[in-house]
C-alpha positions in Angstrom: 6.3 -21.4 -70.8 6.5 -23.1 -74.1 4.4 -21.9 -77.1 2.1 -24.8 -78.7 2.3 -25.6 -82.3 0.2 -22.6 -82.9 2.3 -20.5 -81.1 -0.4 -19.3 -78.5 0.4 -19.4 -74.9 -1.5 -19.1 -71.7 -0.9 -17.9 -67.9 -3.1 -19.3 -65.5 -4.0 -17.6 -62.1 -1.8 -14.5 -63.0 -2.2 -12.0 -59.9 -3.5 -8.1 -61.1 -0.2 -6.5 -62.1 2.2 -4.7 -64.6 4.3 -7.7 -66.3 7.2 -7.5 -68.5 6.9 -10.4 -71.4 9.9 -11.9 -73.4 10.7 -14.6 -76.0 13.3 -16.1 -76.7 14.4 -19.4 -79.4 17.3 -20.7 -81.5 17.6 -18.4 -84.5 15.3 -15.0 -82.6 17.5 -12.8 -80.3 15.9 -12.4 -76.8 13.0 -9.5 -77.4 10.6 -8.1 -74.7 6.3 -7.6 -76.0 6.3 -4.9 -78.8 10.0 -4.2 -78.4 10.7 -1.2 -80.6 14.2 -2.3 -81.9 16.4 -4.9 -81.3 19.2 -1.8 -80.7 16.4 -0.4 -77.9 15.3 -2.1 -74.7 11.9 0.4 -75.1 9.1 -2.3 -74.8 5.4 -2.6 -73.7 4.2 -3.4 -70.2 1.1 -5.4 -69.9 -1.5 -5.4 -67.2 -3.4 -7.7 -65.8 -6.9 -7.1 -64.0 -10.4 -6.3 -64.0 -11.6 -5.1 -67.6 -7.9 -5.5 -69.2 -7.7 -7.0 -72.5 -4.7 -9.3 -71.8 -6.1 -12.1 -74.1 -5.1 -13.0 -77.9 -2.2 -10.5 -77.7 0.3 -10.9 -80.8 4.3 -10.7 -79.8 5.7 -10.1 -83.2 9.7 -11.3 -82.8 12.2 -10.0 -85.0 14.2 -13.3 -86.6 18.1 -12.7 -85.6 20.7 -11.9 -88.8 24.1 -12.7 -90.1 26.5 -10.4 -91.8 29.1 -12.4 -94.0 31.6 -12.0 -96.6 35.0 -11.9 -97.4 38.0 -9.2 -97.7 40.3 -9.2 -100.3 42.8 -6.6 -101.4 42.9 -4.8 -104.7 44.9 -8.2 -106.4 41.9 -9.9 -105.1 44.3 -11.9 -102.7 42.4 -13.2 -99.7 43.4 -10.9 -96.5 43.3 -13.0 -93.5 43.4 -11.6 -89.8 41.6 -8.4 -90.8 39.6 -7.0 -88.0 35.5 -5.8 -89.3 33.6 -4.4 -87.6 29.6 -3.7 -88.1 28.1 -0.5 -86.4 24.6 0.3 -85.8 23.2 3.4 -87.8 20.2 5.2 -86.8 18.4 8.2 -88.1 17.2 9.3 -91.7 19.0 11.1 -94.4 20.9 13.8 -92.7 20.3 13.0 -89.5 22.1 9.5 -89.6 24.5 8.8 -86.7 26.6 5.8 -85.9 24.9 3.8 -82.2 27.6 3.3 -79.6 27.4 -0.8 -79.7 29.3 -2.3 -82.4 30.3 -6.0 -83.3 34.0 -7.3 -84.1 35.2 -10.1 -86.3 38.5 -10.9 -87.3 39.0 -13.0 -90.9 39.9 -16.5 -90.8 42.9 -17.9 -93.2 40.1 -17.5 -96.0 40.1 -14.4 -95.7 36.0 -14.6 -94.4 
């Protein structure tokens, strides 16, 4: 289904059931209803029935990001391929640790 202008969407004749939601669009990663993080797949069922309150519901999306920059070395030469890599940090304070997904890019001629 396709969201109106609004944004509000609708199932008709939806049987009495658990359902998993997700949305997906150009410029949002792929996120299920009230997804924790986009690093956890933890979401929110929602049922459907008698007496369920399955109507006006809000699925807040998370927009998706871009890291950039550039890598130079201490002359401030431009230091094409350099492999970078971006790793997912969870926790607070001192109980930070790195997440075992990570994302690679190597720099272009430009250094970027």
């Amino acid at each position: 289904m396709i969201t109106g202008p609004d944004g509000r969407f609708r199932f008709e004749g939806v049987k009495a059931g658990k359902y998993r939601l997700t949305a997906e669009r150009t410029g949002y990663v792929r996120q299920s209803y009230r997804q924790r993080s986009l690093n956890s797949n933890l979401s929110t069922a929602v049922v459907t029935g008698d007496e369920q309150a399955t109507e006006n519901l809000v699925f807040g999306v998370i927009p998706g990001s871009v890291i950039s920059g550039a890598v130079g070395d201490s002359h401030g030469n431009v230091v094409p391929g350099m492999r970078v890599m971006a790793y997912s940090v969870f926790g607070f304070r001192d109980s930070r640790h790195l997440g075992t997904g990570f994302h690679v890019a190597i720099t272009d001629d430009r250094g970027e």
